[in-house]
N, C-alpha and C positions, 0 to 999 in steps of 0.2 A: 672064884666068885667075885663081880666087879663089887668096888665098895662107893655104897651109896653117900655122899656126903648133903651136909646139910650148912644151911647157912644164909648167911647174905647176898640175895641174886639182882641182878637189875633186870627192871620189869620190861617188858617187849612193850608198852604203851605209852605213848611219851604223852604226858598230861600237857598240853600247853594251856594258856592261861586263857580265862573266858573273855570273850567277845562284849564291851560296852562301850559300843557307836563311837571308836577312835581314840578311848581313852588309855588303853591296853595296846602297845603295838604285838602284833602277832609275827613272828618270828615265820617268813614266804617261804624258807627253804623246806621245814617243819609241818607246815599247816596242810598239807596235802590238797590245795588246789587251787586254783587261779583265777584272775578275774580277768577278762580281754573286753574289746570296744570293737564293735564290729564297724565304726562310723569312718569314713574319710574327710570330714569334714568337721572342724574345732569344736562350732556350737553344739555341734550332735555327740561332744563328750566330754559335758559340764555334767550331767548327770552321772555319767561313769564313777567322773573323778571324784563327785560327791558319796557314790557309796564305799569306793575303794578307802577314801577316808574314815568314813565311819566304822568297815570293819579292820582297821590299822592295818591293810595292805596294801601294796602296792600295784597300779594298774599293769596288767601281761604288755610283754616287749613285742610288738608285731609290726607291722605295713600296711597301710588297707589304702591303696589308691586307683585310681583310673587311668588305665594305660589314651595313648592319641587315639585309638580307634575306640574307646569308651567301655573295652572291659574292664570286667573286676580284678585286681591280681592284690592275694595276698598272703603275708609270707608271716608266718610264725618264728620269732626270734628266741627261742628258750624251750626246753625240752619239756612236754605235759602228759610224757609215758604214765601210767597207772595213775592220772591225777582227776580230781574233778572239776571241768573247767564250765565256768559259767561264762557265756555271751553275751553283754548288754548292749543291744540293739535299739536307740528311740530313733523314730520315724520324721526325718524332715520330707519336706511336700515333694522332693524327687522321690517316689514311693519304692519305683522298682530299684533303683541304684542300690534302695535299703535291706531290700529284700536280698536280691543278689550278691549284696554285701556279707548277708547274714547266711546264707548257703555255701560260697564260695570259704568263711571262714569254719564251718562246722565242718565240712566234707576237710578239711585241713588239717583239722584239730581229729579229726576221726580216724583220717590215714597216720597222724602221730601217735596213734596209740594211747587215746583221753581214753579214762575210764568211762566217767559220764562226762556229756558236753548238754548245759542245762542253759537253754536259752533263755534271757532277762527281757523278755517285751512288753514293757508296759502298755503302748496302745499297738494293738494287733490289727494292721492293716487289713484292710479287702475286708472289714469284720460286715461292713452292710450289706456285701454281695451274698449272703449266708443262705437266701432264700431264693427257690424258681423264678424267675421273670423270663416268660415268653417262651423264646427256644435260644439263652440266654443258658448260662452256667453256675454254679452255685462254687464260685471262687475262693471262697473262705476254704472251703474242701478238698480243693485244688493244694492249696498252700499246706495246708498241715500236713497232704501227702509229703507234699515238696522237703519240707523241713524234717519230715521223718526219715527219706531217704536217702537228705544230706547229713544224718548221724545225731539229730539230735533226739534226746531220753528224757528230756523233762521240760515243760515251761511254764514261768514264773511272767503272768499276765496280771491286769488292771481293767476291775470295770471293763467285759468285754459286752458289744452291742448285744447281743441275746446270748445269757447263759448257756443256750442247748448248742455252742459252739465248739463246747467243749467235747460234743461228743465227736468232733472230728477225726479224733486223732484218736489214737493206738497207744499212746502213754500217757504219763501224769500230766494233768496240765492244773495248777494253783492259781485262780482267778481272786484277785486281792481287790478288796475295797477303797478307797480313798474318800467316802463319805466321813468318817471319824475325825480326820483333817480337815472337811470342810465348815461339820457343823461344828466343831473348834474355832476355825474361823468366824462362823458367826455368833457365836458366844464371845468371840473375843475383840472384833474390829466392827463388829453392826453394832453404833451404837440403840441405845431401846428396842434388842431387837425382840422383846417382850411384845411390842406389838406388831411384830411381824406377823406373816404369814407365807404360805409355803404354796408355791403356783404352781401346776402343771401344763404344760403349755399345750399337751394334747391328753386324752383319755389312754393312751396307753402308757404315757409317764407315770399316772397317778399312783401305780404300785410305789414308784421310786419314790414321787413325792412325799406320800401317805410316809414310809418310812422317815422320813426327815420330819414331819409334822409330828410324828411321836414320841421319836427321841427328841425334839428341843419344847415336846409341848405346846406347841399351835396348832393352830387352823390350816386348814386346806382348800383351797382353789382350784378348780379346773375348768380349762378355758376349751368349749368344743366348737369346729365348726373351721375349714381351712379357705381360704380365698384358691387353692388351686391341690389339684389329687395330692394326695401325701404316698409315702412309699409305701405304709402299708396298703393302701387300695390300688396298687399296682395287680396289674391282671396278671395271674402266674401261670403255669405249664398247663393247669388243668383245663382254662377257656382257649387254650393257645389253637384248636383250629377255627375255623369260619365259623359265623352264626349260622349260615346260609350259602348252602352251595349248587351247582346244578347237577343232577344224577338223572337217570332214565331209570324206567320201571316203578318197583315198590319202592317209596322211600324209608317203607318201616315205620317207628314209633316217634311220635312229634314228640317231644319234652317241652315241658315247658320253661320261656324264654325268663331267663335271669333282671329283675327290671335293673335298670343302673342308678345308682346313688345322687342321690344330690343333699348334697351338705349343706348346712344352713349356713349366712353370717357368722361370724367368729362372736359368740356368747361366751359370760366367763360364770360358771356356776361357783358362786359362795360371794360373800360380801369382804372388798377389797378395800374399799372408802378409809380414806383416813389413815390406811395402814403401809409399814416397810412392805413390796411384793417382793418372794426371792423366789426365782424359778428354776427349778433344777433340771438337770439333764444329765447324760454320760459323755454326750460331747456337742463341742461347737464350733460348728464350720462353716456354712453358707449362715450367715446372720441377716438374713431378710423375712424370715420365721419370729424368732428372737426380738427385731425391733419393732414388725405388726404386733406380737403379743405387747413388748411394752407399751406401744400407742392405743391399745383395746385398755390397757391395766392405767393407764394414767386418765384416760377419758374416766372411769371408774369411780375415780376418787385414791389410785392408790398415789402417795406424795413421794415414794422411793423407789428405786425398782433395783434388783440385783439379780446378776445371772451366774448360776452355779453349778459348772461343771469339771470332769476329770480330765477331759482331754482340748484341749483348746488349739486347733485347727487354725484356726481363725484365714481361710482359706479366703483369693481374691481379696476383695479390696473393704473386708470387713473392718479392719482397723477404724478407717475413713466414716464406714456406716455406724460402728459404734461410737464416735465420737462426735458426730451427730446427732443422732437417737437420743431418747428419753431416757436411753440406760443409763444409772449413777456408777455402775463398778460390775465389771465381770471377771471373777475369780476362776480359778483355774489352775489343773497343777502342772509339774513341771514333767508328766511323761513325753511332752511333745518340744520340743526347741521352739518360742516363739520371743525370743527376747527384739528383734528386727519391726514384730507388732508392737510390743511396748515399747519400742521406742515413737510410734508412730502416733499413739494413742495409751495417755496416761489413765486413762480409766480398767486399764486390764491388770490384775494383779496376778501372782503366782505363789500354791501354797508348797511348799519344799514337799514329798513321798521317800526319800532318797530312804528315812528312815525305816519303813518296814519294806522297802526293796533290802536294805543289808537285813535286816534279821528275817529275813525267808531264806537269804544266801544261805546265812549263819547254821541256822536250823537246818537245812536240808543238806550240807557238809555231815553238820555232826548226825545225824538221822534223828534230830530230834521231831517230836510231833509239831504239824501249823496248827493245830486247834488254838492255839492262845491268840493266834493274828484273826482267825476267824470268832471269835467270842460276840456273841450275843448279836453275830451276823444269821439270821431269818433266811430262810427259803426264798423268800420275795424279793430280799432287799438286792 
């Protein structure tokens, strides 16, 4: 009969020490998963290097460059058999290099045997393509295929252009806020900004706005009426054949004809006079939108104007246009590399996110729950 002993055993679970934003180093060999940079290019891994600090590891050993004929090629330097590797991916304006960056290194990490491989993208490219236009493609859906069937199992996203984005895809995808950061910022760098006010630069912002009016307690403004078609009254797949064609015989049931819109002057509903304007958005890229609203809001009576967004694009020769414009400051975080426009034009500032990108990592390592990142975030907001 074997004899059972009893005693002092070591436990199969190694406790390593908890995660607080770089104060604790975490032991890489131990921690069971890794952090990699899917970017070939410096600026596009200042944010990397910022979360790798904060959760006290260090960034994965790889390659990510462009061969002479302009592929991707890239090589994984350290073994991530059974690990959980996360890919932080931000988007500079070469869009597709970024993308093919980001496929070429998960189909990599997948052939090596990653347990999960959990892509970090804060601003999700092609996100405006998401809806019918014409006989046109809905690209957004394109892509999360793409991502899915280069291996990856989870993404960890920012303020994406329409929520229902997320139903692309076939697995988790964590769509994180950076409004909490902003309206930080302006509680903390607008000064008086007690008499602010919160501007929607169109009627479909105003959800977003409204949310920002309520947590800092102001007022609301909405500016309606565009100088030229916006993307939402783009014609989609539904009108895409002729109004009018020629048939022989019956032609059948006439319908009737759809009138076409016309938009008024750019009117700003709520009273701005006398007050800070800060007008929010999810991003900002063509800023010719942007400085007719400031020139509507300053005719107005408004004596400030601030522009407050997550992704800051600032694509073409915005820089130029903003430092022109009537805009006093346009904030914005650092999901996008634009340090090349601040240098160009000092009115752009950037509010750091790096921090709840590491405690999402954190969290979804240890399986703990994101309800804490999401708290007292609304169905709207």
């Amino acid at each position: 009969m074997p004899i059972r002993r009893f005693g002092g055993h070591r436990s199969l679970v190694s406790h390593s020490p908890k995660l607080s934003y770089g104060f604790t180093k975490m032991n890489v060999s131990r921690s069971g998963y890794r952090v990699f940079s899917a970017n070939s290019t410096t600026a596009c891994t200042e944010l990397a290097k910022k979360i790798t600090e904060r959760l006290g590891v260090e960034l994965g050993k790889s390659v990510v460059c462009q061969e002479s004929n302009t592929e991707t090629r890239v090589d994984v330097k350290e073994s991530v058999r059974g690990q959980d590797i996360f890919i932080i991916q931000t988007i500079p304006r070469d869009v597709n290099t970024a993308i093919m960056e980001l496929l070429v290194m998960a189909y990599a990490l997948k052939t090596s045997c990653a347990k999960n491989i959990i892509g970090v993208i804060p601003y999700f490219p092609y996100s405006k393509q998401c809806k019918m236009r014409k006989r046109g493609s809905i690209v957004c859906k394109l892509l999360a295929s793409m991502l899915a069937k280069a291996g990856l199992t989870h993404i960890i996203t920012m303020d994406l252009h329409q929520k229902e984005i997320q139903g692309f895809f076939n697995f988790p995808v964590d769509n994180l806020r950076a409004s909490p950061f902003l309206i930080q910022y302006i509680r903390e760098e607008i000064p008086d900004y007690r008499n602010a006010i919160i501007v929607a630069k169109t009627p479909s912002a105003a959800k977003r706005a409204q949310s920002y009016a309520e947590r800092l307690r102001l007022g609301l403004a909405v500016m309606h009426g565009e100088a030229h078609q916006s993307e939402s009254d783009m014609v989609d797949g539904r009108q895409s054949p002729p109004l009018s064609r020629t048939t022989t015989g019956h032609t059948g049931l006439e319908l009737p004809l759809m009138m076409a819109k016309e938009k008024p002057p750019i009117t700003v509903v709520g009273d701005v006079g006398g007050r800070i304007a800060i007008i929010v958005d999810d991003m900002i890229d063509d800023v010719e939108e942007f400085v007719a609203a400031a020139e509507i809001l300053k005719e107005r009576g408004a004596y400030k104007i601030y522009i407050m967004a997550t992704h800051g694009l600032l694509s073409a020769d915005a820089p130029r246009l903003i430092e022109e414009s009537a805009i006093d400051e346009v904030v914005v975080t650092n999901t996008v590399p634009h340090e090349v426009q601040k240098l160009q034009c000092p009115k752009i500032k950037t509010v750091d996110v790096s921090m709840i990108l590491a405690e999402a990592i954190r969290r979804i390592h240890n399986g703990e729950s994101m309800a804490y990142l999401f708290r007292n975030i609304a169905v709207d907001d």
